[in-house]
C-alpha positions in Angstrom: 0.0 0.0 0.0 3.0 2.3 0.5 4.0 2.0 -2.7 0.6 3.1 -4.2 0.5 6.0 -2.2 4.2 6.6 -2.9 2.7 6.6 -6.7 -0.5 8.2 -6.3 -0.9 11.9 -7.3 -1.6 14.5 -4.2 -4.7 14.9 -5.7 -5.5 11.6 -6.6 -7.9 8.4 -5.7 -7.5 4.7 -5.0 -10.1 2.6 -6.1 -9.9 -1.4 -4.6 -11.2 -4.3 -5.3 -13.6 -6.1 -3.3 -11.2 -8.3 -1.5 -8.9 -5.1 -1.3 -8.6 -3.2 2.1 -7.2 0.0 3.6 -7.2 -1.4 7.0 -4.2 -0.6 8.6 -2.7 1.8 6.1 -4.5 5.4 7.6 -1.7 7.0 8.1 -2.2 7.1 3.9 -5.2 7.0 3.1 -8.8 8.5 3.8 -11.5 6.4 3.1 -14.1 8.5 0.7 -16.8 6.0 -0.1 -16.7 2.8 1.7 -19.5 0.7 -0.3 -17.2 1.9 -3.5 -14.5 1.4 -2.0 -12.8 4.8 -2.8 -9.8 6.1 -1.4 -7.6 9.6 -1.8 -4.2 10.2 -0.6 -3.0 11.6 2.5 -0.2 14.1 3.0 2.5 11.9 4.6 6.2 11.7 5.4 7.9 10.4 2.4 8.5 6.8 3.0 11.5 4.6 2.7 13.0 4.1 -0.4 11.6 0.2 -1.8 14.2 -1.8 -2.4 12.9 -4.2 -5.0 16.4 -6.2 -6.1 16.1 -9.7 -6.2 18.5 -9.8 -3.8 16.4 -7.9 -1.2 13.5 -10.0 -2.3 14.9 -13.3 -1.3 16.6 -12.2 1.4 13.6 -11.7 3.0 12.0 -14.8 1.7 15.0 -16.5 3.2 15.5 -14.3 6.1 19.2 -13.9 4.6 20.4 -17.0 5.9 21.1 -18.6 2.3 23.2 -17.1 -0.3 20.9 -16.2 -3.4 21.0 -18.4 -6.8 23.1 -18.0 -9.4 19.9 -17.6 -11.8 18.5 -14.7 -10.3 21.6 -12.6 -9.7 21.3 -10.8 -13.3 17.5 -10.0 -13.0 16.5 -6.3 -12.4 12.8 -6.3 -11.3 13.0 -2.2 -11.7 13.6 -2.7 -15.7 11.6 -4.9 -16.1 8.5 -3.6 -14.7 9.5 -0.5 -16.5 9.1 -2.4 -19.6 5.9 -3.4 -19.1 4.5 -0.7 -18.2 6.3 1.8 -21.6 5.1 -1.3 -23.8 1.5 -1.5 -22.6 0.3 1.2 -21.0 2.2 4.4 -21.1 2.3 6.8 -24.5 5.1 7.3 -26.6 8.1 9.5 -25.6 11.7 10.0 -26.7 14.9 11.5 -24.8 16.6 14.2 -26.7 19.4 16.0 -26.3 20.1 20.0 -26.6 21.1 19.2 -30.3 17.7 17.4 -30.8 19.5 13.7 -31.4 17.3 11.2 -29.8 19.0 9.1 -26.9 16.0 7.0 -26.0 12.6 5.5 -26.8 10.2 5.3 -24.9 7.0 3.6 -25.8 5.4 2.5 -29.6 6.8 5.5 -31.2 6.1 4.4 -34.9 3.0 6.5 -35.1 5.0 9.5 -35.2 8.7 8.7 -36.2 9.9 7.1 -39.6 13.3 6.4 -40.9 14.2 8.4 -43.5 16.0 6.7 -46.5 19.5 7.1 -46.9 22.4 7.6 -44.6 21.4 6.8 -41.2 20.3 9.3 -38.3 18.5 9.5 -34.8 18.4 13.6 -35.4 14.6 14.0 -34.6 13.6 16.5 -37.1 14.9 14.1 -39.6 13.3 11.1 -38.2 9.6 12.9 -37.3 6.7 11.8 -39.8 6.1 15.2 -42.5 2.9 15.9 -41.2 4.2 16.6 -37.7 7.5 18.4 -38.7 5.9 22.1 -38.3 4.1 21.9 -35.2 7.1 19.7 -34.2 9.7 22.6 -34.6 7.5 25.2 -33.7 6.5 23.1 -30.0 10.2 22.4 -29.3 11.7 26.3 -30.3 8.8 27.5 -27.9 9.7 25.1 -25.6 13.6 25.8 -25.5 13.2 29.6 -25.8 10.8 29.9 -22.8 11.8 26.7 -20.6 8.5 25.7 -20.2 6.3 22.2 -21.4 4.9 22.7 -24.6 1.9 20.6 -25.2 0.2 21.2 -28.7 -3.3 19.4 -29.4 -5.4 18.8 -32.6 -3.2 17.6 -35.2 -4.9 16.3 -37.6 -3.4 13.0 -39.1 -4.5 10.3 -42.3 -3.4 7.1 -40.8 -4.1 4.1 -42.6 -7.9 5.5 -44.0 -8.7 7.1 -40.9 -8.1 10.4 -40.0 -7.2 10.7 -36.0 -6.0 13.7 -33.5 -2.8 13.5 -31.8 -1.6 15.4 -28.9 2.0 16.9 -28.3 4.1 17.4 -25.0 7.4 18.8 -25.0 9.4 19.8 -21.9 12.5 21.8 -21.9 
């Protein structure tokens, strides 16, 4: 429970299951709706840091007496989890630097990035889909020159017979 409300925006709500329970934990949270179960955050000390190794994880499975196998030594549980989460539930994003190269990937970003042909580059004006390329420059100039997040909304894309909106976010 710590963890959720280590996660959980200030202003934000837990919803539980029916077999879930805040018993115990209200020191975190205050209960909003018991019959639905609904929870917000409480202003707390910020808790321990979570130590989520493999090592700490069967340490305290073992209670440390036993050295830990050989097979889960090279396992990060942090990296992984991060996977999942970037492949199935979190939007696209990319890691720039100041000269606009891209560093990292974060997320499906096909929608919005494609290879150019010939020599190759990670420089993100050369790698954005045309139809983004304006708002693109224009989002990331405003961006740099004010030090602010840019977000831009309504661009209208023709994807595969069906035109969709996407939404930009750039941060300095």
């Amino acid at each position: 429970m710590a963890i959720f409300h280590y996660a959980l925006r200030a202003t934000g709500f837990l919803l539980q299951g029916k077999s879930e329970s805040i018993s115990g934990f209200a020191n975190l949270f205050t209960a909003i709706d018991r019959e639905h179960k609904i929870s917000s955050k409480r202003a707390a000390e910020p808790s321990r840091v979570f130590d989520l190794s493999t090592t700490a994880v069967y340490e305290k499975a073992t209670g440390g007496a036993a050295e830990k196998p050989e097979t889960q030594s090279r396992f990060d549980v942090q990296r992984e989890a991060d996977r999942i989460v970037l492949s199935q539930y979190a939007p696209a994003g990319l890691i720039v630097n100041e000269n606009l190269h891209i560093l990292h990937f974060r997320g499906q970003c096909s929608p919005y990035l494609s290879p150019p042909p010939g020599q190759a580059s990670l420089g993100l004006l050369r790698m954005v889909r045309p139809e983004f390329a304006v708002e693109l420059r224009t989002a990331v100039h405003h961006a740099k020159k004010q030090e602010i997040a840019v977000r831009k909304e309504g661009i209208r894309v023709q994807r595969d017979g069906h035109l969709w909106t996407s939404p930009w976010r750039w941060f300095p």
